[in-house]
C-alpha positions in Angstrom: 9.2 -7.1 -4.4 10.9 -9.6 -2.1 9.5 -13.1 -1.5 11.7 -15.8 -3.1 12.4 -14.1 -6.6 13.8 -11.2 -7.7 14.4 -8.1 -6.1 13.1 -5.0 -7.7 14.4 -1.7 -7.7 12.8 -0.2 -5.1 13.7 -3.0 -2.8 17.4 -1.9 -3.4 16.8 1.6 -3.3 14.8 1.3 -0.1 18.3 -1.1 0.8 20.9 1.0 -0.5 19.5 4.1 0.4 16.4 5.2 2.6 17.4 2.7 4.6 21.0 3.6 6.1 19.7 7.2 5.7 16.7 6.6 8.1 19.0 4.8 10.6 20.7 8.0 10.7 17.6 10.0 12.4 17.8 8.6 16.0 15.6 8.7 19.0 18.8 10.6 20.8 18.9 13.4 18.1 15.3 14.3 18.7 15.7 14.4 22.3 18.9 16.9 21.8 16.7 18.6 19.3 13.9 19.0 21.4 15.7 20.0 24.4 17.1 23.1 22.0 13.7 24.1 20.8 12.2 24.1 24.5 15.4 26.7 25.1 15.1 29.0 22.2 10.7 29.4 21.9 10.4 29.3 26.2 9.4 32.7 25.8 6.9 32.6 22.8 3.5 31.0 23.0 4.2 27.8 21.1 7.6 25.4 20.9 5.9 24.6 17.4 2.6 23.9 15.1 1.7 20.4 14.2 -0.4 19.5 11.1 -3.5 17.7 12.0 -5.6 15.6 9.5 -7.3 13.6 12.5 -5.4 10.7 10.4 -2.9 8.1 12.0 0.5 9.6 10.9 -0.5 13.2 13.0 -2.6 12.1 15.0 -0.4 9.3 16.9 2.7 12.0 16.4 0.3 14.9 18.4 -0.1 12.0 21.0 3.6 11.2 21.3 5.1 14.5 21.5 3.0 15.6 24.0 3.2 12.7 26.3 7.0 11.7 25.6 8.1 15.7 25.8 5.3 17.8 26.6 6.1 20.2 23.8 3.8 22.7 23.8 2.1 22.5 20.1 -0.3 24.5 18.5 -2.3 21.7 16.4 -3.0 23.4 12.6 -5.8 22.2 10.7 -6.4 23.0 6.7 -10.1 22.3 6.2 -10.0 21.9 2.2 -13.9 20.8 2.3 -13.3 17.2 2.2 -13.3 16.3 5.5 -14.6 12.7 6.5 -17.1 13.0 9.8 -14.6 10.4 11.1 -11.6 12.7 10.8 -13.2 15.7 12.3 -14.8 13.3 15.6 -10.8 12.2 16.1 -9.4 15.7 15.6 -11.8 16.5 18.5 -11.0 13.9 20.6 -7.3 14.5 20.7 -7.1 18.3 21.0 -10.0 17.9 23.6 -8.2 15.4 25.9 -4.9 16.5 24.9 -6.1 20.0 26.2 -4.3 21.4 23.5 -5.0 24.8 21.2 -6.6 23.8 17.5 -6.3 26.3 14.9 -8.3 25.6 11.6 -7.6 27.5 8.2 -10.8 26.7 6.1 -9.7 26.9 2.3 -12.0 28.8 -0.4 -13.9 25.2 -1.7 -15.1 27.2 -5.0 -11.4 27.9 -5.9 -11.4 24.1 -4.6 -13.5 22.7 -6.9 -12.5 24.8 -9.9 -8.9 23.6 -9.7 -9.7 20.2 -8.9 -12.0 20.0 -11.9 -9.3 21.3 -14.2 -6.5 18.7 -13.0 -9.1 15.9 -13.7 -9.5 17.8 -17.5 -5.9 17.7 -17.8 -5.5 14.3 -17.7 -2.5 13.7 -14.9 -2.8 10.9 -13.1 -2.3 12.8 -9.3 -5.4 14.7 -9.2 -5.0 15.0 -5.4 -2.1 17.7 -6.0 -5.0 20.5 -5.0 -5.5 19.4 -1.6 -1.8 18.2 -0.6 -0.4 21.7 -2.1 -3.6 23.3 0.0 -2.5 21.4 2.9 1.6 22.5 3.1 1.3 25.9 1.7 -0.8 27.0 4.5 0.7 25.3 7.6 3.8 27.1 6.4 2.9 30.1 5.3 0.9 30.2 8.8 4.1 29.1 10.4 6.0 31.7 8.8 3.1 34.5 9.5 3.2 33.8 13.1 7.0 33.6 13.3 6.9 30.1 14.3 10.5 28.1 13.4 9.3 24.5 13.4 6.5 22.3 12.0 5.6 18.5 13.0 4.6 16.4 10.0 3.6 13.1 10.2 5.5 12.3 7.4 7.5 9.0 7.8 9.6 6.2 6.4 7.8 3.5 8.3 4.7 3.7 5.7 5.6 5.4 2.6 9.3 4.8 1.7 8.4 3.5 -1.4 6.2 5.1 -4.2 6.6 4.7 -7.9 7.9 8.3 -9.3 6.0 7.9 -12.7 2.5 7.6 -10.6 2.8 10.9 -9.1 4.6 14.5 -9.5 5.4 16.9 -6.6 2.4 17.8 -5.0 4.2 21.3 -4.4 4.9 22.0 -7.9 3.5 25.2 -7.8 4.5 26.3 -11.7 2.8 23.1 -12.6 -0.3 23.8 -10.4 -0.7 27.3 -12.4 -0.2 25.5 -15.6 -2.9 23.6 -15.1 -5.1 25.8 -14.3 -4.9 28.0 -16.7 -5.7 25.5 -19.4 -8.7 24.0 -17.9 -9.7 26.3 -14.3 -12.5 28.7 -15.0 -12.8 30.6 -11.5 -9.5 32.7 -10.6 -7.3 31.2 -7.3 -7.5 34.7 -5.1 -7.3 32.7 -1.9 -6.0 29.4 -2.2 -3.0 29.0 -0.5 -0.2 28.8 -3.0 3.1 27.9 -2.2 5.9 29.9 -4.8 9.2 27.4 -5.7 11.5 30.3 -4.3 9.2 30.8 -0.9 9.8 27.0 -0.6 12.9 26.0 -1.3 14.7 29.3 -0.3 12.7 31.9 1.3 11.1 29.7 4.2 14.1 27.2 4.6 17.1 29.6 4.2 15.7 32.9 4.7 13.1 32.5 7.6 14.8 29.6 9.1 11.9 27.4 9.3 12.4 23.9 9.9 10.0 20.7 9.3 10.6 17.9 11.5 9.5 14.2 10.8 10.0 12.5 14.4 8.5 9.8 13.5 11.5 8.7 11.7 13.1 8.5 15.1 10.8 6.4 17.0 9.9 3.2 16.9 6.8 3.5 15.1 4.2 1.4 13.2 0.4 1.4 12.4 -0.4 -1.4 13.7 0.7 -0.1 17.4 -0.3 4.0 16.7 -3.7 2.8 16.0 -4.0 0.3 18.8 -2.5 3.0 21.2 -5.1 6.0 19.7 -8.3 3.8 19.9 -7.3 2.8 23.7 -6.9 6.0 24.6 -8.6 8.7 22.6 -11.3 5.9 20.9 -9.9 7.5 17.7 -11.7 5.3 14.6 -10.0 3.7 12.0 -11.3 4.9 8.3 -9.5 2.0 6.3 -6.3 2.5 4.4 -4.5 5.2 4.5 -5.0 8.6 4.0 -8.9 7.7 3.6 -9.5 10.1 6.4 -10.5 12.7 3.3 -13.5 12.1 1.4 -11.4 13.1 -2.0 -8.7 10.9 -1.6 -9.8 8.2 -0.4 -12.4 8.3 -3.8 -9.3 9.0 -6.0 -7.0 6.8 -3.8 -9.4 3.6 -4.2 -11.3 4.2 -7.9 -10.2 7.0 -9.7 -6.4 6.0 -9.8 -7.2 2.0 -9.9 -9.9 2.9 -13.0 -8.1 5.2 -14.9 -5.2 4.6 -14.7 -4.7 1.0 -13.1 -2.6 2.2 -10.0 -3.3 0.9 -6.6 -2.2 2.6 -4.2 -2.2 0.3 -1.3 0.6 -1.7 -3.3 3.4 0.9 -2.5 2.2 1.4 1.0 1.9 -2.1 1.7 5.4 -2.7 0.4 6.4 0.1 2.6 4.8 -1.1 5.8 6.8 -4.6 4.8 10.1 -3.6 4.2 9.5 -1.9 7.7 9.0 -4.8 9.5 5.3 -4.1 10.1 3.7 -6.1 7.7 4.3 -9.5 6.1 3.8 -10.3 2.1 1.5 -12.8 2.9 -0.8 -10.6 5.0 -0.3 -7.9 2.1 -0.9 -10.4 -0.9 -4.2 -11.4 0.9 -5.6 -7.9 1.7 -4.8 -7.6 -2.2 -7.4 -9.9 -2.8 -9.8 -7.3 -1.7 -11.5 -5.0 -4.2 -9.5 -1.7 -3.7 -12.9 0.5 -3.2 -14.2 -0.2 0.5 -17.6 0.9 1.1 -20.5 2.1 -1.2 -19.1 3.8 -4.0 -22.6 4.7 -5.9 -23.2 6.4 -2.8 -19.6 8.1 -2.2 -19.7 9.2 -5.9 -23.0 10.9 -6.2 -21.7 13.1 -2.9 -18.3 13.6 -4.8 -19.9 14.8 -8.1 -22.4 17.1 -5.9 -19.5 19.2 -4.2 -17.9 19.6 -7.5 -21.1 20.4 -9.4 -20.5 17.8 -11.9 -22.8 15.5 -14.0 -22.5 12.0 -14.1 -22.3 12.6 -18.1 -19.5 15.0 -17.0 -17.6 12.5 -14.9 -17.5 9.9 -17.6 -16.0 12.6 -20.2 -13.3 13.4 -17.8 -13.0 9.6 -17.6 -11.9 9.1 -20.8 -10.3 12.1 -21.3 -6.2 11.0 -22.6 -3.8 10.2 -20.1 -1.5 12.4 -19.6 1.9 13.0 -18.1 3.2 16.0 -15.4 5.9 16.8 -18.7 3.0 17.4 -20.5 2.5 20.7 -18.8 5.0 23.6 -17.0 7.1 22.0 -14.4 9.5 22.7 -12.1 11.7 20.0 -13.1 14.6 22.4 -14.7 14.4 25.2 -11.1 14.4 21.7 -9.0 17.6 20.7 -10.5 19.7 24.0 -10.6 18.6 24.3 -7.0 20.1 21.2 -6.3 23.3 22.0 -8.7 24.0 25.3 -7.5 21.6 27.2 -5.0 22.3 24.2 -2.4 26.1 24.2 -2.4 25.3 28.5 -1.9 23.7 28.0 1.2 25.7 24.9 2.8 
């Protein structure tokens, strides 16, 4: 990290490359871009569907879009059970005002629970690969269903460039996903939305045409100002750092990962939101101070171990079960790179 000594690696990565890449995305390029879509969907029902978690990222991106280029977007929410009460009151306060259509896909939460449960048994350190695979294989699959070409993410630079690979494995891993839950899942997956390597990577993209955007790489964007700019005019409500909107993450976010496995998560955010230029070190070393769980967490944990039906003697067993790494199980580490090696240069 910068701040008088050394500068680590991801400080020069984020240098050297995400940052002249992200220059490349410009606010002139989504205007041209937009302009297209408006042309080509002006006689369909939608210009495009926007994934809405009622958290910052989407939630300031469903405000901009609309009022910058009055695209007309079908907001797409995945209900995975985990839903904080703030989330759902600022969902409703954008569509409402916004005057804007709000789909909801409501995922199975038995087949929820069971294949949560078994990624805590396995022993990975991203448990919250259930919900973020939920989350993407059904806005595009729904996409895809409903012949819609583009999807808004909230995805962006400006507050997670920087995450340390060994913390986490692709959340869309699907190979991996089925791995693990064949070890340790006890209920069979007939509706969770599943998302295969070859529908991602080739069918959707190449096949279907579908495009994600990520405009938020081409604004001038920051928390700070999106959240200033929502509560003003929506009264959306902060819930604390991010992606704390859902119940689950923000429980693995601020104790599981910290506990287990001594990774805090607001240390690769915070870095990102410096090397942005919308947060100092100073203002990040001294939220560090902080203990990373914010609110009552005898209270948050009896409520999680109640939705998954586990004891508290349960919980502590899969607390001390061995650490383990994504290698440990299937992957698709070996498909990635011959997509990358071959499959791209077939379809450039």
């Amino acid at each position: 990290m910068r701040g008088g000594g050394a500068i680590c690696s991801h400080c020069r990565d984020f240098d050297n490359v995400i940052k002249p890449y992200w220059q490349g995305f410009s606010k002139e390029w989504l205007e041209k871009k937009i302009a297209f879509i408006k042309e080509e969907c002006k006689s369909k029902p939608y210009d495009c569907i926007l994934g809405l978690s009622g958290g910052v990222d989407s939630s300031y991106l469903l405000h901009y879009m609309i009022k910058e280029y009055d695209l007309r977007i079908l907001a797409v929410h995945i209900d995975a059970g985990w839903n904080t009460h703030t989330a759902k009151r600022n969902i409703s306060k954008l569509t409402e005002k916004l005057q804007i259509p709000l789909h909801t896909i409501k995922v199975d939460f038995d087949e929820m629970r069971d294949l949560t449960i078994a990624f805590l048994k396995s022993g990975v350190a991203n448990c919250d690969v259930p919900q973020d695979h939920a989350f993407f294989a059904a806005l595009y699959g729904y996409a895809v269903q409903n012949g819609i070409r583009y999807v808004l993410t909230g995805s962006n630079f400006a507050t997670e460039s920087i995450y340390p690979p060994s913390w986490e494995h692709d959340a869309m891993d699907s190979i991996q996903l089925r791995d693990i839950h064949k070890k340790f899942g006890k209920e069979p997956l007939v509706t969770f939305p599943i998302v295969s390597f070859f529908d991602y990577y080739i069918l959707y993209p190449k096949i279907y045409k579908m495009e994600v955007l990520r405009p938020l790489n081409n604004i001038k964007y920051g928390k700070k100002i999106a959240i200033d700019t929502l509560a003003k005019e929506y009264g959306w409500e902060n819930y604390g750092n991010k992606h704390c909107e859902s119940l689950w993450t923000k429980f693995f976010q601020e104790y599981f990962l910290p506990t287990k496995f001594g990774y805090d998560k607001r240390r690769p955010h915070f870095s990102s939101m410096i090397l942005a230029g919308d947060m100092s070190r100073e203002e990040a070393m001294r939220l560090l101070e902080s203990p990373a769980y914010q609110g009552n967490l005898e209270e948050d944990l009896a409520v999680i171990l109640e939705k998954l039906d586990l004891s508290r003697t349960e919980w502590e067993e899969i607390m001390q079960t061995p650490k383990k790494s994504y290698k440990d199980y299937e992957n698709n580490e070996e498909l990635y790179q011959y997509k990358k090696q071959y499959l791209d240069k077939f379809f450039e």
